[in-house]
C-alpha positions as CSV (number, residue, x, y, z in Angstrom):
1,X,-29.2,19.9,79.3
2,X,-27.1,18.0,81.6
3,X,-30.0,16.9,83.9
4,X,-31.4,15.7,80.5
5,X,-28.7,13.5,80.1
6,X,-28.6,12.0,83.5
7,X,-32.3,11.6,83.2
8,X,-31.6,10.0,80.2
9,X,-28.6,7.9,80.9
10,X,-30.5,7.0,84.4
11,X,-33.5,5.7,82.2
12,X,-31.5,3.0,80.1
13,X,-29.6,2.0,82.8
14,X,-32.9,1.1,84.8
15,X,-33.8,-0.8,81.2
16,X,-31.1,-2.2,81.3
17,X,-31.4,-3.5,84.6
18,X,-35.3,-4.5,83.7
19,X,-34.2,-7.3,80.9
20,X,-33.0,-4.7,77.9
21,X,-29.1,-5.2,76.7
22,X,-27.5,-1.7,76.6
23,X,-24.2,-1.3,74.4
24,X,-22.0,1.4,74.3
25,X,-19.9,2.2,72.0
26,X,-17.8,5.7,71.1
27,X,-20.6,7.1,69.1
28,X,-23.3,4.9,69.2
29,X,-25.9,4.1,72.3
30,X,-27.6,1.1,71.5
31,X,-30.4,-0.6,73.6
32,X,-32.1,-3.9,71.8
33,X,-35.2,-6.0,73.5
34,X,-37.6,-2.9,73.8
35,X,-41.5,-3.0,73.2
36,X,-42.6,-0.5,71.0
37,X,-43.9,2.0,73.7
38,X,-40.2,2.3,75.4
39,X,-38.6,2.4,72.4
40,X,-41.0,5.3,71.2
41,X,-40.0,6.7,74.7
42,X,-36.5,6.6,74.6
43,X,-36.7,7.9,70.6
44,X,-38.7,11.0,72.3
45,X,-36.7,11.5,74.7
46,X,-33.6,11.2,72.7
47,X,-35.0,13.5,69.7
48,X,-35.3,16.2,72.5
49,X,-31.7,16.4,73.6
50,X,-31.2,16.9,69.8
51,X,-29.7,13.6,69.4
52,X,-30.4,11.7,65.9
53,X,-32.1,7.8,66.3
54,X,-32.6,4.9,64.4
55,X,-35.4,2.1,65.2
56,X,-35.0,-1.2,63.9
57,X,-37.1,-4.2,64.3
58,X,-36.4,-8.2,64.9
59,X,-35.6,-8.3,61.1
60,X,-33.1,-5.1,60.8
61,X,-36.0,-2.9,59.1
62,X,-36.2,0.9,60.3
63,X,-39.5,2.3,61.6
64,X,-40.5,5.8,62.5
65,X,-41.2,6.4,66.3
66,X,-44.7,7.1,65.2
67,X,-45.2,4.1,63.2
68,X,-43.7,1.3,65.9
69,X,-46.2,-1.8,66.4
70,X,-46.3,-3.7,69.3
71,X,-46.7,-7.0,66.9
72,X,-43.1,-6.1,65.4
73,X,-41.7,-6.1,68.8
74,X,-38.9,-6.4,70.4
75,X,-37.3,-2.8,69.2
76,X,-33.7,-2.0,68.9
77,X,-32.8,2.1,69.4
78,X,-29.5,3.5,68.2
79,X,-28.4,6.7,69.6
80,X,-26.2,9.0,68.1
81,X,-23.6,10.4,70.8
82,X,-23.0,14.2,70.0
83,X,-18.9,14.3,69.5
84,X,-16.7,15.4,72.1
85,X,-13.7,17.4,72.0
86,X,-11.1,15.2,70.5
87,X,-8.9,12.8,72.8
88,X,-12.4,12.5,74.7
89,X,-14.1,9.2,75.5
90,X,-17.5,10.0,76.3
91,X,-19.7,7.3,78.4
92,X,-23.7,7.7,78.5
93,X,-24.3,5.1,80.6
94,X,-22.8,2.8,84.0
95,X,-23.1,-0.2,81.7
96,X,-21.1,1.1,78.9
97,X,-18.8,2.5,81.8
98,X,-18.2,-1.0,83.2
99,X,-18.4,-2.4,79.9
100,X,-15.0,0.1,79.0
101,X,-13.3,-0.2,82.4
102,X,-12.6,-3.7,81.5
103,X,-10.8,-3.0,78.4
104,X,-7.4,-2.0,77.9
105,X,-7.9,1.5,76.5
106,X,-5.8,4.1,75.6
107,X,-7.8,7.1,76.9
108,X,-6.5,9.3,79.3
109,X,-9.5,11.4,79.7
110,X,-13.3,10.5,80.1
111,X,-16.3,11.9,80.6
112,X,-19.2,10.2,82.3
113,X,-23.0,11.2,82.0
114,X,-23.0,10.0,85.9
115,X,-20.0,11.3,87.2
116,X,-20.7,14.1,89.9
117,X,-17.2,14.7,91.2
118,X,-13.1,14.4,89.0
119,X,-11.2,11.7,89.3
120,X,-7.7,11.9,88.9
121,X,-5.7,8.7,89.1
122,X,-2.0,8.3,87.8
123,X,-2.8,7.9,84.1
124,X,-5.8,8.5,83.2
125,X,-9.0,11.2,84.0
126,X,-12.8,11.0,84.6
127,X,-14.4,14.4,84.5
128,X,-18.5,14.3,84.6
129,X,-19.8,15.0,81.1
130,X,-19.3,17.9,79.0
131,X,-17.3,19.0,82.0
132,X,-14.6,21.7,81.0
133,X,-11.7,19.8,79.7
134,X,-8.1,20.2,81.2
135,X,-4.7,19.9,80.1
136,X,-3.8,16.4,81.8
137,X,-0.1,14.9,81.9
138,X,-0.2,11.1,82.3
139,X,2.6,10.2,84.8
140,X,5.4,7.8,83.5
141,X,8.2,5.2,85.1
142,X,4.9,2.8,86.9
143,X,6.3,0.1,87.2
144,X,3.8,-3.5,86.0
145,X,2.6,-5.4,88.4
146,X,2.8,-8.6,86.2
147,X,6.3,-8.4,86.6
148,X,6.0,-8.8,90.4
149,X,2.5,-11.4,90.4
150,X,2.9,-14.6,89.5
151,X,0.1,-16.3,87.7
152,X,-0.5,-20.0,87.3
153,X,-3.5,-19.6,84.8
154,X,-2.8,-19.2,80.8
155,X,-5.0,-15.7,80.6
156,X,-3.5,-12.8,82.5
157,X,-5.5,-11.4,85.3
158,X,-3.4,-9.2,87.3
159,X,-3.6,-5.3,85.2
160,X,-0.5,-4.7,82.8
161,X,-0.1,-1.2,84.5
162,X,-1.9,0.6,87.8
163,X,-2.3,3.5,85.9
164,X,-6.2,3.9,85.9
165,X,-6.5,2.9,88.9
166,X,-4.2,4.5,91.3
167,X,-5.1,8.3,92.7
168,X,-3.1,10.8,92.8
169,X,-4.7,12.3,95.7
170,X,-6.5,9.6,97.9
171,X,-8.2,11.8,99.9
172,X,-10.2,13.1,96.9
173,X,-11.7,10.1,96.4
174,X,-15.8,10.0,96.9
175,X,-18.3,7.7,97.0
176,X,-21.7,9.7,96.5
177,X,-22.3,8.6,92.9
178,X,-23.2,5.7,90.9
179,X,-20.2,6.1,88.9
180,X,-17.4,6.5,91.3
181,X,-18.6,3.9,93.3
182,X,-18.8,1.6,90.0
183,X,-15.0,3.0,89.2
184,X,-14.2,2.1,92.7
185,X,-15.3,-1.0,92.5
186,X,-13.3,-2.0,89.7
187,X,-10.2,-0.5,90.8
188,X,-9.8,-2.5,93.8
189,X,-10.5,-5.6,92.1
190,X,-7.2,-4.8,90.2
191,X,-5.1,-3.6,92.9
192,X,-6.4,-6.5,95.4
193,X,-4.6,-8.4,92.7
194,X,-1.7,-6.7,92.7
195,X,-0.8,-7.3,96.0
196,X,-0.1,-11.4,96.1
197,X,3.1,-12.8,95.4
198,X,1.1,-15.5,93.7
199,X,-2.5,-15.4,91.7
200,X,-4.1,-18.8,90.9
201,X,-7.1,-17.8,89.0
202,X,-8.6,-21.7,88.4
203,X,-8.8,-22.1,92.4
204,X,-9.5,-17.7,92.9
205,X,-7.3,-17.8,95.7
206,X,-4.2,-14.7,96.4
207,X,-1.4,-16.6,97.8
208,X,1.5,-14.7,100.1
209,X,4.2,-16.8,100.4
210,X,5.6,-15.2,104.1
211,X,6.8,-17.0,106.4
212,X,3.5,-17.8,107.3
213,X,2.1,-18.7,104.6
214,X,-1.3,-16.9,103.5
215,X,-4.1,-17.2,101.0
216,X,-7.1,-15.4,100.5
217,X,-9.9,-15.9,98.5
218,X,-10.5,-13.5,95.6
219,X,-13.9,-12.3,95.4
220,X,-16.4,-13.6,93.4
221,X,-17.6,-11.6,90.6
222,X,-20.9,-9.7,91.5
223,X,-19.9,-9.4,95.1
224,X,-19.4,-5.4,95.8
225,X,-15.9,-5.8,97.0
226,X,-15.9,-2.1,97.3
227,X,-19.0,-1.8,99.4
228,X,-17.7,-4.7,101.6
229,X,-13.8,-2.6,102.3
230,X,-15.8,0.9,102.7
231,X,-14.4,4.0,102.0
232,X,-11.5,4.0,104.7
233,X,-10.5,0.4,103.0
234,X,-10.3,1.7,100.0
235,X,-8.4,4.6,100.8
236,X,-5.8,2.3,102.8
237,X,-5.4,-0.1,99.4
238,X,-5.4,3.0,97.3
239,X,-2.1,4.6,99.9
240,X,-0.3,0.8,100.5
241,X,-0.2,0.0,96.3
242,X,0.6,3.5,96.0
243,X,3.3,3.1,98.2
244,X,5.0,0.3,96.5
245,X,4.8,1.6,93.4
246,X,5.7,5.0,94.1
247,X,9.2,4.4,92.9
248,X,9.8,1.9,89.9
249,X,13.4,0.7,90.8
250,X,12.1,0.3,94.9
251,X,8.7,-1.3,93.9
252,X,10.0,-4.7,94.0
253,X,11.5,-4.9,97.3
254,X,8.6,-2.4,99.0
255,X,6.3,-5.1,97.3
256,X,7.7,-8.4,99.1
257,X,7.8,-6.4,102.4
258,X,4.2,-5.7,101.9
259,X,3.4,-9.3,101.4
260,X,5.2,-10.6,104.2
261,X,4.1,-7.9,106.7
262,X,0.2,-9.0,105.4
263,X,1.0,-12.8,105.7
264,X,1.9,-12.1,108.9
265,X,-1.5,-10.7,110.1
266,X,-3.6,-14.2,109.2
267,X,-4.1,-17.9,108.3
268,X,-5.5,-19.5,105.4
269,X,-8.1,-19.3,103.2
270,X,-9.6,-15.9,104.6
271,X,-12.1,-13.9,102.5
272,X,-9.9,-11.1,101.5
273,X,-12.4,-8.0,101.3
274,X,-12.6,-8.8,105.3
275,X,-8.8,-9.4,105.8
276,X,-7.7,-6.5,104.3
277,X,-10.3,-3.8,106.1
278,X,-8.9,-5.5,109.3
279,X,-5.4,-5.5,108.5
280,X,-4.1,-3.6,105.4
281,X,-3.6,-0.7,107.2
282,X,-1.4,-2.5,109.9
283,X,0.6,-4.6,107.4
284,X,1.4,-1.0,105.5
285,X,2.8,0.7,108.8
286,X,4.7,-2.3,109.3
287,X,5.8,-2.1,105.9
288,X,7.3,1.1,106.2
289,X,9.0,0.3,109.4
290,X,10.5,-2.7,107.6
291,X,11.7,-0.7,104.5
292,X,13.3,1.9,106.9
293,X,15.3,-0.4,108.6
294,X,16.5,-2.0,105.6
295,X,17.5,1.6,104.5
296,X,19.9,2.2,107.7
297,X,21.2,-1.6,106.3
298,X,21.7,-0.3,103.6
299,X,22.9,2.8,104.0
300,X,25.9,1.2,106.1
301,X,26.2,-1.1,103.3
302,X,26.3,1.7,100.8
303,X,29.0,3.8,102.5
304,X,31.1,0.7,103.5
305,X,31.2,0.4,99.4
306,X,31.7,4.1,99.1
307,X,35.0,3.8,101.1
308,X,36.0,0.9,98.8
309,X,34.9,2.8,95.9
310,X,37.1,5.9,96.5
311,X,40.0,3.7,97.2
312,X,39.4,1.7,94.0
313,X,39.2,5.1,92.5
314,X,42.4,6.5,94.1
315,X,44.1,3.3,93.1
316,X,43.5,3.3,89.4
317,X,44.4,7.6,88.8
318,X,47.5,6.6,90.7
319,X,48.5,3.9,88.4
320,X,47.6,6.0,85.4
321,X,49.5,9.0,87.0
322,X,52.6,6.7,87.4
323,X,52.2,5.7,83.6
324,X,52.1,9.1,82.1
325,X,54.9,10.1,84.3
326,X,56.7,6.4,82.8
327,X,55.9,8.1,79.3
328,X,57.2,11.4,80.4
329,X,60.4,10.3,81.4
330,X,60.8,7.9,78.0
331,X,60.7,10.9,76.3
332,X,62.9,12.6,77.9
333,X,65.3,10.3,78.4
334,X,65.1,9.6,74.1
335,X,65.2,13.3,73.5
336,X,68.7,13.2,75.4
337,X,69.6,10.1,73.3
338,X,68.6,12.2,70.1
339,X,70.8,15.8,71.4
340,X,73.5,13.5,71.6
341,X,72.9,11.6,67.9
342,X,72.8,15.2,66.6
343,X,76.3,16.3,68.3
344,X,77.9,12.8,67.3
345,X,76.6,13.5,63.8
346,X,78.0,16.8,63.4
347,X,81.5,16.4,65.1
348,X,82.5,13.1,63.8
349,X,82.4,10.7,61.2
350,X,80.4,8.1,62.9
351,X,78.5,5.4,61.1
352,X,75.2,6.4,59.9
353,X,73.6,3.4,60.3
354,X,74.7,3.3,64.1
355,X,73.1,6.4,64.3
356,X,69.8,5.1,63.0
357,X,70.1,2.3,65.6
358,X,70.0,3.9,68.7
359,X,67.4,6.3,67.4
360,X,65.1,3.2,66.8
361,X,65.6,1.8,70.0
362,X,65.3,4.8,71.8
363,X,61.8,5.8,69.7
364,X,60.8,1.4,70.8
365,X,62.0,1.9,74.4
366,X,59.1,5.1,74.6
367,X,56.5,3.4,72.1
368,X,56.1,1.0,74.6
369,X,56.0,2.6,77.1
370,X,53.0,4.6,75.7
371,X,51.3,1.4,74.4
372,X,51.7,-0.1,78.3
373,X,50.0,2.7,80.0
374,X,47.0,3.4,77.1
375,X,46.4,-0.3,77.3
376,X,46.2,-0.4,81.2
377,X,44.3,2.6,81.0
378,X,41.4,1.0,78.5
379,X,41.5,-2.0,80.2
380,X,40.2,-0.1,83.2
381,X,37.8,1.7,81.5
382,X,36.0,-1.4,80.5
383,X,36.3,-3.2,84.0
384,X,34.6,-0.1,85.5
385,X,31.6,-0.2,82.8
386,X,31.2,-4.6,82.9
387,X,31.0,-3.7,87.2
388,X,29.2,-0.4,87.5
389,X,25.5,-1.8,87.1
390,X,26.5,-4.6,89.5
391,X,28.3,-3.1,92.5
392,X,27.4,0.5,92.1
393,X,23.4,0.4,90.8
394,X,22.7,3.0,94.0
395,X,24.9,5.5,92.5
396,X,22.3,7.4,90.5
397,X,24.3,7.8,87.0
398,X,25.0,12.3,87.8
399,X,26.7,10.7,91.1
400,X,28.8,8.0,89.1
401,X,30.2,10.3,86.8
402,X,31.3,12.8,89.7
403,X,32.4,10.5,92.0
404,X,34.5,7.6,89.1
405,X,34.1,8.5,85.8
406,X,35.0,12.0,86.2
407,X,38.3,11.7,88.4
408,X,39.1,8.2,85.5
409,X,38.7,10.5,82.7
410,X,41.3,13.5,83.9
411,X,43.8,11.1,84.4
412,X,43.6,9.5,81.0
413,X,43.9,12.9,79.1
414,X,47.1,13.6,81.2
415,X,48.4,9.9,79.6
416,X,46.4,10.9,75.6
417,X,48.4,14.4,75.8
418,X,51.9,13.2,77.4
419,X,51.6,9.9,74.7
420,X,50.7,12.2,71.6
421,X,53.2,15.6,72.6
422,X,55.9,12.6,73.6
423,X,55.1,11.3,70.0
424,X,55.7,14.2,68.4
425,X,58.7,15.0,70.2
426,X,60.3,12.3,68.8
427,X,59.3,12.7,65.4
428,X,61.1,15.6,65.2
429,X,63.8,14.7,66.9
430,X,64.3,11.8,64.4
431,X,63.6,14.3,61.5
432,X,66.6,17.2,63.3
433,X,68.5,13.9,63.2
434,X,68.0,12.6,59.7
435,X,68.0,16.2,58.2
436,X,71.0,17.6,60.4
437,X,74.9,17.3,57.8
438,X,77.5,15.0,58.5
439,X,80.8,16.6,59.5
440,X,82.4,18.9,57.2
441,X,86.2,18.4,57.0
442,X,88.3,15.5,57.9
443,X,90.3,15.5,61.6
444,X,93.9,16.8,60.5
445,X,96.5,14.2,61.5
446,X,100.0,15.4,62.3
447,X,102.6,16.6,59.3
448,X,105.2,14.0,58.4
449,X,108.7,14.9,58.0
450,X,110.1,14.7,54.1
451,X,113.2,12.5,53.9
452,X,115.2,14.7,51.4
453,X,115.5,17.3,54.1
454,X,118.7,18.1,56.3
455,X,119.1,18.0,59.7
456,X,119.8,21.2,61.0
457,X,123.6,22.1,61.9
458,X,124.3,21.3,65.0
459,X,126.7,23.6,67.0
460,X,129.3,22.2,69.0
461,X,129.4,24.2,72.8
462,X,132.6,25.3,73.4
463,X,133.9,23.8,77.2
464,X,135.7,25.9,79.5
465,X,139.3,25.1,80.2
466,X,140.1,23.3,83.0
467,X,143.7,24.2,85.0
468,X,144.8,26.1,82.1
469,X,148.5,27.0,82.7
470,X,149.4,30.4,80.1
471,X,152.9,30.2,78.6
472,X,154.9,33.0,78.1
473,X,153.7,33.4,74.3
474,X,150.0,33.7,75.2
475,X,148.6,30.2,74.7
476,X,147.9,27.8,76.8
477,X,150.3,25.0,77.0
478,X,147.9,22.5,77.8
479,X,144.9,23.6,75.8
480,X,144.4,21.2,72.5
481,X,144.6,22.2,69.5
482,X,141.2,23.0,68.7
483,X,139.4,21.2,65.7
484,X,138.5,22.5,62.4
485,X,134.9,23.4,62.6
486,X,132.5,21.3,60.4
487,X,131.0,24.9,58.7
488,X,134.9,25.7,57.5
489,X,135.6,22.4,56.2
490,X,132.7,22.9,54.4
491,X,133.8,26.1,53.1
492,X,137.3,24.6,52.3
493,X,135.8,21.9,50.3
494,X,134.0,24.3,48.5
């Protein structure tokens, strides 16, 4: 059954070729301008495969093969595709295969009547028809080459996306077919012009802007580009446009080196198909040289901001270490303030408002305190995310949060857990202060003496006699006569 097809799908191409229009569609083959014995021949030949047809004449009537007439001619033949499995774009012919290359299609696998060998490119799959179908991933991240080709005409020439049209495998690639040879032929076209920096479609010339200055002539259409490169050209297009775009964020600089290396290699207004076999694969070895030294650049450039990076670093979880330990010792230094309002409270009769005074200055002095170091510490949280996609792009974003966000982030919940326990501290503090009773009793002052009360009876000492001379009768002659005592003079006036 497959030769069938091929024979088949071989025969309306050569129609095709011999003055018939062929149109393909997803379900429907249709060839137009037929006499009636072809269009009986390709209605047999259809009806054999199994496939349903419709004839129609100049005028839209249907005929029966058997009934065509040569005076109702030309013929038109609709052929009825048998479905594929679903996802599938299935392709009869090379001119419905062209006619679909050049559309912007959202098929990621087809199958072509012609094809003899798989082609796998980045995004999409050609398989030969009803060729076992595969589970096939569509690579993603390619980067658009319209972003990096500039284009002075209004319609867009240069492809949206590579992804048809870059292999995954160059070496794979083979020529033996009709088919791949037509697919190779259009997938050159769109990588030729995706190498310029500039495209000027009205004067079809690629422009590399150097230093020297180059432009090529695009190819015209109809001239077989393809044949013209060979095989080993298109396999060196196929590995240098695979190179630049083999990484989206490096595609841009890997493209400019390309062009420059290439501009290098010629003069002006060369035929490119020429150019390039000569030199492509020369301008992509010196490329890669180029992008390797501009690696070691920068790579020294890249550790140089490293060094600066991990002082920056060091710098900022230092000054957010020195802020938590500000707030640390606010508390600490407002707790003592509070002890001390709690002993004044309960040993003395100090003002109550006083007290409530220096516990609001104390709970101010550490509020802010806290409000200094959380506001230093969010201001540097936003300086780091306003610089980190313009000094630190390299960093892949695993790296930047091991190597700065990471280290930032520890220090800040040191400063959020001081700040809220320090908070709380306080509170209660201020609450043991508020809740804590005044002094109980009074400081007792010293008694007073009453003024109705005696002094107590003072007792005269008695002094010994000096030079006492004793007389004969006992007493001293000397002595006085001692005084009445104020205790019997008391008696007496009683």
């Amino acid at each position: 059954m497959v030769l069938s097809v091929e024979s088949l799908a071989a025969r309306l191409d050569a129609l095709d070729a011999d003055g018939a229009f062929v149109s393909e569609s997803e379900a429907i083959v249709s060839i137009s301008n037929l006499s009636a014995a072809i269009a009986r021949e390709i209605g047999t030949l259809a009806l054999t495969l199994g496939w349903d047809t419709v004839t129609f004449d100049g005028a839209g009537n249907d005929w029966a093969l058997e009934d065509l007439d040569e005076s109702f001619a030309p013929f038109r033949v609709d052929l009825e595709k048998p479905l594929g499995p679903e996802g599938v774009l299935r392709l009869l012919t090379n001119v419905g295969f062209a006619s679909w290359l050049e559309r912007d299609v959202s098929s990621v696998h087809w199958q072509v009547a012609h094809l003899t060998t798989k082609i796998v490119a980045v995004g999409a799959c050609f398989t030969p028809w009803d060729n076992e179908t595969t589970e096939f991933t569509p690579s993603l991240g390619l980067r658009g080459p319209r972003t990096l080709v500039r284009e002075f005409a209004g319609q867009r020439a240069v492809p949206a996306t590579l992804a048809r049209w870059l292999l995954r495998d160059v070496d794979t690639l083979s020529l033996h077919d009709p088919a791949a040879r037509l697919w190779a032929e259009h997938a050159s076209r769109m990588l030729l012009l995706s190498l310029p920096d500039e495209f000027d479609a009205d004067r079809g010339s690629l422009r590399f802007r150097g230093p020297p200055r180059l432009e090529l002539s695009y190819p015209i259409i109809g001239e077989p580009f393809a044949t013209i490169l060979g095989l080993p050209g298109i396999k060196d297009l196929q590995a240098a446009l695979a190179w630049v775009f083999e990484i989206e964020r490096e595609s841009e600089m890997r493209h400019i080196l390309l062009a420059t290396e290439l501009a290098r290699c010629g003069g002006t207004v060369d035929e490119a198909p020429e150019f390039l076999r000569d030199y492509l694969g020369a301008a992509l070895e010196g490329a890669k040289t180029a992008y390797q030294v501009q690696l070691a650049g920068m790579s020294s450039d890249a550790l140089k901001t490293l060094v600066e990076l991990r002082k920056s670093v060091t710098d900022e979880t230092a000054k957010v270490s020195d802020a938590t330990r500000q707030v640390i010792t606010a508390v600490a230094s407002a707790l003592a303030v509070g002890a001390g309002l709690i002993a004044t409270r309960v040993t003395t009769n100090a003002s109550p408002l006083l007290i409530i005074l220096v516990m609001v200055m104390a709970g101010a002095y550490v509020a802010i305190t806290i409000i200094s170091g959380v506001m230093f510490a969010h201001l540097q949280r936003e300086v780091r995310k306003e610089w980190q996609p313009r000094l630190y792009r390299f960093l892949s974003q695993p790296d930047y949060e091991a190597l700065v966000a990471g280290p930032a982030r520890t220090a800040e919940k040191a400063l959020w857990y001081s700040s809220i326990l320090g908070t709380l501290a306080i509170i209660v503090m201020a609450c043991a202060i508020f809740l804590t009773p005044p002094a109980l009793s009074e400081r007792k002052e010293d008694a007073q003496i009453p003024k109705d009360v005696s002094a107590p009876t003072l007792v005269e000492a008695h002094t010994p006699p000096k030079n006492r001379t004793i007389p004969v009768s006992g007493a001293p002659a000397n002595d006085p006569v001692p005084a009445p005592s104020r205790v019997n003079s008391a008696h007496e006036h009683k």
